[in-house]
N, C-alpha and C positions, 0 to 999 in steps of 0.2 A: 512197215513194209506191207502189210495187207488191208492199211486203212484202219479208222477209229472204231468200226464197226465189224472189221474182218470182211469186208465187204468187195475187199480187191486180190486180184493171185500177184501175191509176191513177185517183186521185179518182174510181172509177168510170165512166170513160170510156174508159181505154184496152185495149189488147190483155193478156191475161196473157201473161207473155212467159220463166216456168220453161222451157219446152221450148222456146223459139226455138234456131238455130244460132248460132254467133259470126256467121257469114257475114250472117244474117237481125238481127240486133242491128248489126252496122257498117252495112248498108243504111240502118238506120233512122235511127240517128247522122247519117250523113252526111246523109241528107234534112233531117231535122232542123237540121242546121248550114247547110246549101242553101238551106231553106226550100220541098223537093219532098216534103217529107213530114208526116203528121200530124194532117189536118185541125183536129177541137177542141184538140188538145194541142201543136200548133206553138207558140201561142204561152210556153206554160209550159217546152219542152223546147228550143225555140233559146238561151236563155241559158245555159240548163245545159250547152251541146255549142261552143258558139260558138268559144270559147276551148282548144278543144282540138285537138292535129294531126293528121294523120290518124294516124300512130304510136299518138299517147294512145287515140285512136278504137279501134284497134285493138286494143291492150291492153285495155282495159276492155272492148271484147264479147267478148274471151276469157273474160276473169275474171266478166264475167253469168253466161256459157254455163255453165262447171262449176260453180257455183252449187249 
């Protein structure tokens, strides 16, 4: 959805997120998975985080970041 680079806003709605931090990508996750974050795109991006630990969370906004 944001491109192989992060380089596009989700379905057109969300943030470009190439230059976010790891730190600013787990925020987001975690909202996401909480349900404190995201307004139009909570509902599409809780499924996709829901099932994940914070470990996994973690890993994966590493591997966004260096992108």
């Amino acid at each position: 959805c944001h491109g192989s680079k992060g380089e596009r806003p989700a379905l057109g709605k969300s943030a470009i997120i190439k230059d976010w931090t790891s730190a600013q990508i787990e925020e987001a996750l975690i909202g996401y998975k909480d349900g404190t974050y995201g307004a139009a795109m909570k509902a599409i991006m809780k499924p996709q985080v829901s099932g994940l630990s914070a470990a996994e969370i973690k890993a994966l906004s590493k591997h966004i970041s260096d992108m």
